[in-house]
C-alpha positions as CSV (number, residue, x, y, z in Angstrom):
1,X,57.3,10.7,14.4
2,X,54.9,11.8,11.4
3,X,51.0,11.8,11.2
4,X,50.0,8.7,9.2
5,X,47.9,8.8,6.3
6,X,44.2,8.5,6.1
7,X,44.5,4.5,5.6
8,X,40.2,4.5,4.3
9,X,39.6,5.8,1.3
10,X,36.6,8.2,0.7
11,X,34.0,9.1,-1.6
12,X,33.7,11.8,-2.1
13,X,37.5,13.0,-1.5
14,X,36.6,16.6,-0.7
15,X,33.4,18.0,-0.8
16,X,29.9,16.7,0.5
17,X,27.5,18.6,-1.6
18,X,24.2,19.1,-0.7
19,X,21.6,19.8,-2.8
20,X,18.7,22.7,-2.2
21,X,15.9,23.6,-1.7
22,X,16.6,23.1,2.0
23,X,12.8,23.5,2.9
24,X,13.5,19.9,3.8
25,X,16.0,17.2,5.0
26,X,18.6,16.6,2.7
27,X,20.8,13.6,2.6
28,X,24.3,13.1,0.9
29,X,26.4,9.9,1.4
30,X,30.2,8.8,2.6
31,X,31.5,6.1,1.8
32,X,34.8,4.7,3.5
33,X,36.4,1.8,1.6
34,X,39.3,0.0,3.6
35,X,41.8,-0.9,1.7
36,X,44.5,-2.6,4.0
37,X,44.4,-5.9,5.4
38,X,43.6,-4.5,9.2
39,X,40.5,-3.9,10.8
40,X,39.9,0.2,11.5
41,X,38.0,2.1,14.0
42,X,36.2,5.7,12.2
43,X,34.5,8.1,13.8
44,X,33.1,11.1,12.1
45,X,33.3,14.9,13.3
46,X,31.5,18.3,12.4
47,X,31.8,21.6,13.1
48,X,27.8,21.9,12.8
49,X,26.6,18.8,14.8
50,X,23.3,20.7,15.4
51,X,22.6,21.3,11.6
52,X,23.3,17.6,11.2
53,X,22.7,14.0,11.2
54,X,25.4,11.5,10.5
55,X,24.1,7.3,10.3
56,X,26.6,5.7,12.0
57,X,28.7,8.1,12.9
58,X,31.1,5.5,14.2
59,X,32.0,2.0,14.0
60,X,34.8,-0.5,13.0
61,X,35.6,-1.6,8.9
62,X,36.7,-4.8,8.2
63,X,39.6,-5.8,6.1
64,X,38.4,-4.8,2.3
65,X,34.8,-3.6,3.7
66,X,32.7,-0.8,2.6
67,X,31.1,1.7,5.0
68,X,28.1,4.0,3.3
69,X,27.2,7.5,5.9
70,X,24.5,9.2,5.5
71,X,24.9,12.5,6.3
72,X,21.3,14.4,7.2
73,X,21.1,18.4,6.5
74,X,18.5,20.0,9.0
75,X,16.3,22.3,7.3
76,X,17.0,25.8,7.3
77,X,16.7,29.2,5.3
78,X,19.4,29.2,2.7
79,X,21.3,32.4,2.0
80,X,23.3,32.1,-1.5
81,X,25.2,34.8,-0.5
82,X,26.4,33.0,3.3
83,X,29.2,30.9,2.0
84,X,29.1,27.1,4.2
85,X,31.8,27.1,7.0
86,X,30.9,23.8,7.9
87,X,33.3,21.0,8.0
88,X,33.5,17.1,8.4
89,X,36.3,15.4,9.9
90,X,36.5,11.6,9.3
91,X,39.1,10.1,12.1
92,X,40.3,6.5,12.1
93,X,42.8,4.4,13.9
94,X,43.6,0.6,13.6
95,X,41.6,-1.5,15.8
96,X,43.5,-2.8,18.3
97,X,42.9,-7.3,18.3
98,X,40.4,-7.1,21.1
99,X,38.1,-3.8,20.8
100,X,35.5,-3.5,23.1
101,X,35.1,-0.2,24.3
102,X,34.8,2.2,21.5
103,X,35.0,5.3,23.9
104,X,38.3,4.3,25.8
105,X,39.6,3.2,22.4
106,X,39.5,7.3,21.2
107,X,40.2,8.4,24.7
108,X,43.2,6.7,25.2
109,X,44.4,7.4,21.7
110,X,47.7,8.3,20.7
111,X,47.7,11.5,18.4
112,X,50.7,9.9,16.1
113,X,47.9,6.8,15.9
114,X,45.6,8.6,14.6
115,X,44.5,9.8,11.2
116,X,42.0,12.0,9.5
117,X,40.5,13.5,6.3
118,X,38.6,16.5,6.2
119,X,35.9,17.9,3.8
120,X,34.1,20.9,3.2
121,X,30.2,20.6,3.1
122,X,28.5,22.6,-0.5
123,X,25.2,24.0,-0.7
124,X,24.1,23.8,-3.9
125,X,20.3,24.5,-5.6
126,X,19.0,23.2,-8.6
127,X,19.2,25.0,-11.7
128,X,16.2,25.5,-14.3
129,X,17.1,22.7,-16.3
130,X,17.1,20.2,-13.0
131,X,13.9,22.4,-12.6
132,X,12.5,21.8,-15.8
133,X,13.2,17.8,-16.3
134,X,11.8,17.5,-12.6
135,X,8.2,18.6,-13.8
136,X,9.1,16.4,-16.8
137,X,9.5,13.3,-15.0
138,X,6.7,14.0,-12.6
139,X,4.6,14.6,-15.5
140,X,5.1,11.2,-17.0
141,X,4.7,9.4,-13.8
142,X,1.7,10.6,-13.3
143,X,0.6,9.7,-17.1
144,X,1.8,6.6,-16.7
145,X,0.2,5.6,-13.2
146,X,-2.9,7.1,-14.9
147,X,-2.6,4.5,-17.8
148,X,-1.8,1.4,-19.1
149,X,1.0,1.2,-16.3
150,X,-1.4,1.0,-13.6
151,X,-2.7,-2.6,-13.6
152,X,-5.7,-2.0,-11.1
153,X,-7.1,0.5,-13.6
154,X,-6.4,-1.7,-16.8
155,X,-8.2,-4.8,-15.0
156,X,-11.7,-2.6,-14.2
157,X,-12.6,-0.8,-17.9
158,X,-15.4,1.0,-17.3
159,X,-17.3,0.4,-20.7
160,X,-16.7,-3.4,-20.1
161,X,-19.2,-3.2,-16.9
162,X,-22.1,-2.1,-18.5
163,X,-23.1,-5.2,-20.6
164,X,-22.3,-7.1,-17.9
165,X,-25.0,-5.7,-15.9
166,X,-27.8,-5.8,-18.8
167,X,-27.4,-9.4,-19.1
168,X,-27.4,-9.9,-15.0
169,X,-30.7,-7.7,-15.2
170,X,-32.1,-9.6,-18.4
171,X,-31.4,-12.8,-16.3
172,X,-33.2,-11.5,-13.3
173,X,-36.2,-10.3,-15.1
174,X,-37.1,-13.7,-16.4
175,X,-36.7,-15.5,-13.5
176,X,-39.5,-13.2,-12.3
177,X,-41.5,-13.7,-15.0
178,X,-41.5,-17.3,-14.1
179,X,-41.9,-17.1,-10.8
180,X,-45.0,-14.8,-12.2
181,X,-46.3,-17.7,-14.4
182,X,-46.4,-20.4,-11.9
183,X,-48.0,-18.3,-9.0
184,X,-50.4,-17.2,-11.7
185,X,-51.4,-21.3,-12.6
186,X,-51.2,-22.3,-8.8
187,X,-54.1,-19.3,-8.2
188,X,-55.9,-20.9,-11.0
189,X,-55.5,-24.4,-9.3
190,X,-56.2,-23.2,-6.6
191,X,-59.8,-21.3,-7.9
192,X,-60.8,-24.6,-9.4
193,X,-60.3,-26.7,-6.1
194,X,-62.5,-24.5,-4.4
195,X,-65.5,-24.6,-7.3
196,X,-64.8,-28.2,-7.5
197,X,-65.2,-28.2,-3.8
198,X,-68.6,-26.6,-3.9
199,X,-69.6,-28.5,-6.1
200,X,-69.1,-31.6,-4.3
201,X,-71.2,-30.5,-1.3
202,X,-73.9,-30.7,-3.0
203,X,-73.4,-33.3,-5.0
204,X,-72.7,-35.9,-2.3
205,X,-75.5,-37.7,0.3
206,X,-75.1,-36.4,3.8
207,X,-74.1,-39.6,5.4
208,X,-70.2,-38.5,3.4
209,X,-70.5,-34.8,4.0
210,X,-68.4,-35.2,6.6
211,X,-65.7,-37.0,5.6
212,X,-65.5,-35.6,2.1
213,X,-65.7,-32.4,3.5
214,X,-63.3,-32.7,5.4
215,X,-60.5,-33.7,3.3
216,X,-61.5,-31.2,1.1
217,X,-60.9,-28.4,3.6
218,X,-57.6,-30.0,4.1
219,X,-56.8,-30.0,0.3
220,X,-58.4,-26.1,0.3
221,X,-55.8,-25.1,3.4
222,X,-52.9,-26.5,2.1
223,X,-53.6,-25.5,-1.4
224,X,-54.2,-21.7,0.0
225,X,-51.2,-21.6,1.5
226,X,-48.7,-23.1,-1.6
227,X,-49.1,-19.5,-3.1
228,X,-48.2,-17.4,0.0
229,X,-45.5,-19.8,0.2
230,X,-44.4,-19.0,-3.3
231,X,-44.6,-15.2,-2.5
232,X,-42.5,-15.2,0.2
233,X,-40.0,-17.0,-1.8
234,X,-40.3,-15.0,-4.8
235,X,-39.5,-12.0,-2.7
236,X,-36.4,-13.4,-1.2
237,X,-35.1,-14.4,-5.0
238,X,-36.3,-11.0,-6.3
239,X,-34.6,-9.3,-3.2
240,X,-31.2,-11.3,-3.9
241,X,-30.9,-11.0,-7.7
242,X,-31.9,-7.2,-7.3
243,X,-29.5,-6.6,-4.4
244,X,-26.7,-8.5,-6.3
245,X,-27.3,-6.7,-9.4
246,X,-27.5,-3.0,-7.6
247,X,-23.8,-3.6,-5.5
């Protein structure tokens, strides 16, 4: 009885290329299209499995599914002269109606059951052009993420702050100078109580020294205290404006 033919169909047919420099990982995909109206097992085989990675490197296609491996090159030192030996081998079989265990499944195998497609893995590295429109493309990434494209930047202009923060300043300065105005005309209030107060004792007969003098202190204490009152406030308004303008 002869093999069978590879039933999935792959892209790419032949080669997996893989694209330098190899100072890092390097990923190429496989994808296996099934065709036929059968479900079929895949496994994937190399004759590097150290140098790579293969996501998944098994599993089961449905009828008219598409499978996409990704195929992981370690990093290493690249010789151009050392031509690749590495292969992939992409085995499948038809999946039997109740498929459970994967590993008996290829253990048990028949070898007329089973088919394969192999590929050859290319190392390639980028030429001065892919060089050259690489630092193209970087270059207007960055311009752009520098620019109008970057809508955090656009949203705080620098030159749009500044008036901004004379008017806040402008606004602060004349609440203080009317905080100023009226501590200044309560201190003159308050002067005049006090003359007014002396005044009165001794104006008055001693029989209402006491009782006039007495309310008068009252008024004196209460009226002393309004502008300390009004300082500590003023401080607290100054000290808020200031400390809202400043952050």
């Amino acid at each position: 009885m002869s093999k069978l033919d590879q039933i999935l169909v792959l892209d790419p047919p032949v080669d997996l290329k893989f694209k330098g420099p190899f100072t890092d990982v390097v990923t190429t995909n496989l994808k296996l299209k099934n065709p036929s109206d059968k479900r079929v097992c895949f496994k994937v085989k190399t004759t590097a499995p150290r140098r790579y990675c293969v996501r998944p490197n098994s599993g089961v296609i449905d009828p008219g599914a598409t499978v996409i491996i990704s195929v992981m090159l370690q990093p290493f030192d690249y010789d151009p002269n050392e031509k690749s030996k590495h292969k992939f081998m992409v085995q499948t079989i038809f999946a039997p109606p109740n498929v459970s265990d994967m590993d008996s499944l290829w253990k048990d195998a028949k070898p007329d059951d089973l088919m394969d497609s192999k590929l050859r893995c290319v190392f390639e590295l980028p030429s001065e052009n892919d060089k050259v429109n690489d630092v193209e493309v970087s270059k207007s990434a960055s311009v752009t993420s520098s620019g109008k494209g970057d809508p955090s930047i656009g949203s705080l202009p620098v030159s749009s702050s500044a008036p901004l923060d004379e008017t806040e300043m402008k606004k602060v300065l004349e609440k203080c100078k009317r905080l100023q105005s009226e501590m200044n005309k309560m201190a003159e209030e308050n002067r005049q109580l006090k003359d007014d107060g002396v005044r009165m004792r001794k104006a008055p007969p001693a029989g209402h020294m006491t009782s006039n003098s007495t309310s008068l202190m009252a008024r004196e204490s209460s009226t002393a205290s309004l502008p300390s009152l009004l300082v500590v406030i003023a401080a607290i308004f100054i000290g808020f404006f200031l400390g809202k303008f400043i952050l």
